[in-house]
Steps between C-alpha positions, in 0.01 A plus 500: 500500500534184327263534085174281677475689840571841262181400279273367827592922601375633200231314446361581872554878367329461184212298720469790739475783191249269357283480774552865558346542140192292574383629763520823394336450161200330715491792764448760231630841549595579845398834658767734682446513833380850644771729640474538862542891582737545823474796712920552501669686825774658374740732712751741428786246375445143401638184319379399153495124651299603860234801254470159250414237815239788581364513179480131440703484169830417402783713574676421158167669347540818735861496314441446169226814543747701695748453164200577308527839697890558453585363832716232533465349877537150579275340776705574821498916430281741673267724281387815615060563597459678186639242276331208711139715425540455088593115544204442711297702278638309211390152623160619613513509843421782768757701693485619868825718548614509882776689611788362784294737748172308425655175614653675886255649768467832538242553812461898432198533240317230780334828690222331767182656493434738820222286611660170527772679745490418860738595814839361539758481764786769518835356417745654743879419462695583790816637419795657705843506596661141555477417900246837534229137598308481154459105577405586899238759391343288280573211746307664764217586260492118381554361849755263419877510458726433204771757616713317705587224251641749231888535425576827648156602557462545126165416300627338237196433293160711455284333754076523444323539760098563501357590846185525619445806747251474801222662279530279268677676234781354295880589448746377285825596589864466287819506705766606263863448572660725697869487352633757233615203297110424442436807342345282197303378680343776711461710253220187341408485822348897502338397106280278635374677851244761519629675885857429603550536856884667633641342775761749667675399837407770721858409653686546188365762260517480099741279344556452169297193396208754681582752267492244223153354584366887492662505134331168433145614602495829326595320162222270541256764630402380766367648863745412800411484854791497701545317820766603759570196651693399834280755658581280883867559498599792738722703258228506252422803300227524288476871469890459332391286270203697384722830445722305297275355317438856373835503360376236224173682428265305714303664726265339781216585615637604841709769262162656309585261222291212343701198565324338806784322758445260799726444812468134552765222688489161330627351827218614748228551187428851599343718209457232258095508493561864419736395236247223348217786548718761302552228205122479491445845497740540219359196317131663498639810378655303202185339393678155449271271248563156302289334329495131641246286287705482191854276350789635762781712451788526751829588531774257647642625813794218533581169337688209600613144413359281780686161566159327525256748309635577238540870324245735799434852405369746827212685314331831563129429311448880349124402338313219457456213733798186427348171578662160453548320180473840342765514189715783492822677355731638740815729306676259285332175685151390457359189774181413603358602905576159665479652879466822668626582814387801703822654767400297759597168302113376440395365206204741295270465237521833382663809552335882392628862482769617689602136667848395521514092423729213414453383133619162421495311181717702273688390254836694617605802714414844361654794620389732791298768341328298258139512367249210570240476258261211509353405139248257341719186412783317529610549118499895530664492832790288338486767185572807674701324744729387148447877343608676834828206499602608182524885503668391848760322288507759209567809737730290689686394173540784331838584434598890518558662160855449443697776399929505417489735807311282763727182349808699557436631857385103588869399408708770626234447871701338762233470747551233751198277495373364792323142461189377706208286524222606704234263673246611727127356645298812361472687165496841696841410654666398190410839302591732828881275529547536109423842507687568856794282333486758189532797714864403682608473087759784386730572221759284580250202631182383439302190593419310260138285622549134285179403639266593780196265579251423744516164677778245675877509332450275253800264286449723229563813739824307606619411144456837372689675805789192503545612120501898573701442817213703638421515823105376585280761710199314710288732646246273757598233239728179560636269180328163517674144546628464147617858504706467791641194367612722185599774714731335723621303167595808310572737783216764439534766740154560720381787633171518725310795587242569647511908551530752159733689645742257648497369146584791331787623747662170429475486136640850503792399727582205232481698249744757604769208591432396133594798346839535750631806630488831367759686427539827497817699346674741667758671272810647679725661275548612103849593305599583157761309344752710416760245288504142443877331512536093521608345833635161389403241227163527432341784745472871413520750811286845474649821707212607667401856686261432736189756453318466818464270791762195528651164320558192682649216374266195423185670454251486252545779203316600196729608174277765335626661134225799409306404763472127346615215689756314359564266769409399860830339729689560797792700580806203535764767599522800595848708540605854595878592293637179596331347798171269508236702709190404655273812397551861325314791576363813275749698367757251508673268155542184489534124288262257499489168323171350427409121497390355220470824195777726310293640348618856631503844331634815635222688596247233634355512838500264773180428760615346845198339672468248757174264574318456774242225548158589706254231564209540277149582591217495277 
């Protein structure tokens, strides 16, 4: 600044002060404005900043008062509720305390009156031993077929079905999985049902998914009815199946017990009014009630990532009545009712208790198992939504408490890890591979899961496997055009399923070429060394007396001294008084030179073992 344009400044200053002056001389005294008094929320742990936007007042105010109080916290640092309560109180202002439970849903204290209760339809999952005709049974009951285009006559999702019998009453019916790799998802399956109905091939007796689906249903309380299907086929025996039923603590009707049975055939539909007329009698007996004129709560059945929908969760409505443009939270995902889709792919309006429909318009897929809960608005849909996120990422990130002992066995561990990433086209699918993947784990391998996903192989799938040199599992999933650019560019290794138990058998198989053969030690022969003379430059020779079995020359031996290994060669030579000998049997002495050690002491044993390689099975 040159002395004139340095005056012109501070004489525009001194102008502005001046001004200032007049203006308030003329105004007279000015009156403080009146405090505005803030109801504050305050939860269990907050920020001095985010409790001073709350409050309206600066956050270098909420510091200096905190200081004031012996505290010294900068703006960024969380205080604790109690703390929070005397700043609020300090500035005037009202406190509402809510704890993190306030801000999640917890359906349990909502009780419906008795009065507002009306009659719902039974849920019934069918459940079963895989090929016993679960999808037939239920086929026949429907009246359509969706059995014949399954991969090895496998459901592989929980289908919802609601049927209408000729009376006019309602069924919904759940077709669980009939594979022991879906155990996960069976046993939801049985949480959400109120009759589960056994199918046992009168052809083939109890097997031990049957025997699992009797564990299920006892653990979830819940009556069984148990239909011996295949009835048509000549070699049928239902009487069989009903004695060995009694082996597993169920006992029909037929044997004085109070678990009713039905003979029925899915192929020729004989018995199956009886069977719908047995549900019904069951379903009266449980007094089944919802209430449907209130906000719906349901529970998701499956969820997928559709190429053209978007995320689409299979819902079981438990209360309430879901209608569209309803706003809801589903697990970690919150989304607002776009469509509804009944099982027979038509558009609805609504949807009450005990209905199985397609939900569209979330946000993202949540898992199988999950709890639908519709609420007032989009902002508190997106809160809990955020709340349930967070303890997802908090339980997910918390790190073990490390101890020198845990940090010690993770270095001296030499287990063999196993790489993969895992795609598949429903959320049910993913959780039952991961979990099925888990199980073929041991102590020398384990599978380690990089990623698993719903949805098409994606670049980002690719990049992550091409940098593992992991292998990429699609289960009813195929990459997409970029992928297989990137896939064929970095030489990803595919592998399509479309069965669980294909999958697994494979993965097992790989797994066991990864860790090579085993091998298995068989030792032969042991000796004391009785003296230790050199043989040549370098090399000492031991006089040996063979203790028991025999000594061959170029086999593997162990030098022990007190029972302490000292070293671990082979025998180079092996001589008897002065000729070289192939083996030497108990009782007998001989020399030996060792490769590679001298370190020999009269007195010192020797361990003659050979290897033999197996091929490994997991």
């Amino acid at each position: 600044l040159n002395e004139d344009e340095g005056r012109r400044a501070r004489s525009l200053a001194a102008l502005k002060r001046a001004r200032e002056k007049e203006r308030r001389a003329h105004g007279g005294p000015q009156s403080p404005r009146d405090k505005q008094v803030r109801d504050v929320v305050v939860p269990e742990a907050i920020t001095v900043q985010e409790l001073a936007n709350r409050m309206a007042e600066k956050g270098a105010d909420l510091v200096k008062a905190l200081f004031k109080m012996g505290m010294m916290v900068t703006v960024n640092q969380s205080i604790d509720q109690d703390t929070a309560e005397l700043l609020v109180e300090e500035f005037g202002h009202n406190i509402t305390r809510v704890s993190e439970s306030d801000v999640d849903i917890v359906s349990t204290d909502d009780v419906d009156p008795e009065e507002t209760l009306v009659t719902r339809p039974p849920v019934v999952t069918i459940m079963g031993h895989v090929d016993h005709g679960k999808t037939s049974l239920l086929d026949a009951l429907r009246g359509t077929d969706v059995v014949k285009g399954e991969a090895g006559g496998i459901t592989q999702h929980i289908g919802a079905y609601q049927i209408t019998t000729k009376d006019g009453h309602k069924l919904t019916f759940l077709d669980t999985p009939g594979h022991a790799a879906f155990t996960q998802m069976r046993a939801r399956g049985a949480n959400v049902t109120d009759i589960v109905v056994l199918v046992v091939a009168a052809d083939d007796g109890i097997m031990p998914q049957t025997i699992e689906a009797i564990h299920h249903t006892r653990a979830a309380g819940v009556p069984m009815i148990v239909a011996i299907n295949k009835c048509d086929k000549p070699e049928a025996d239902p009487g069989n199946i009903r004695n060995r039923l009694l082996e597993h603590e169920v006992v029909v009707e037929q044997m004085s017990g109070d678990v009713q049975d039905v003979e029925v055939s899915a192929k020729t539909g004989a018995g199956l009014d009886d069977l719908i007329e047995k549900i019904l009698l069951q379903a009266e007996l449980l007094e089944l009630k919802a209430r449907p004129d209130r906000d719906a709560e349901a529970t998701v059945i499956e969820a997928q990532l559709d190429k053209g929908r978007g995320p689409v969760a299979t819902v079981l409505i438990t209360r309430g009545t879901l209608k569209r443009g309803d706003t809801f939270v589903v697990g970690t995902q919150s989304g607002r009712v776009r469509a509804l889709v009944d099982d027979k792919g038509k558009q609805i309006d609504e949807a009450g208790p005990a209905m199985p429909v397609e939900v569209l318009g979330l946000a993202g897929v949540p898992s199988a198992g999950d709890p639908l809960t519709v609420v007032e608005n989009e902002q508190r849909a997106r809160e809990v939504a955020a709340f349930r996120q967070q303890k997802a990422t908090e339980k997910r990130t918390t790190l073990a408490p490390t101890n020198f002992d845990t940090m010690f066995t993770n270095l001296k561990s030499n287990v063999v890890e196993y790489p993969v990433v895992v795609k598949a086209d429903v959320q049910g699918s993913v959780e039952a591979i991961v979990n099925a993947l888990h199980n073929i784990s041991n102590d020398d391998i384990k599978v380690r899961v990089l990623n698993a996903g719903v949805g098409a192989i994606t670049e980002s799938d690719v990049t992550l496997a091409a940098a593992s040199k992991a292998p990429i599992i699609g289960f009813n999933v195929r990459p997409n055009a970029n992928a297989r650019l990137l896939i064929t560019r970095d030489k990803v290794r595919m592998m399509y399923y479309d069965v669980i138990y294909h999958l697994t058998e494979e993965i097992a198989k790989e797994m066991a070429g990864e860790l090579g053969p085993e091998k298995i030690e068989h030792v032969l022969g042991r000796a004391e060394v009785k003296q230790v003379f050199p043989a040549g430059k370098r090399d000492k020779a031991a006089g040996l007396l063979v203790l028991d079995g025999v000594i061959r020359k170029g086999l593997h031996a162990r030098l022990t001294r007190d029972d302490v290994i000292v070293s671990a060669t082979t025998i180079a030579s092996l001589r008897r008084f002065k000729d070289d000998v192939d083996e030497v049997r108990t009782g007998l002495e001989c020399g030996v030179v060792l490769s590679d050690t001298n370190d020999i002491k009269p007195g010192d044993n020797l361990e003659v073992f050979e290897v033999e390689e197996r091929e490994r099975v997991l």
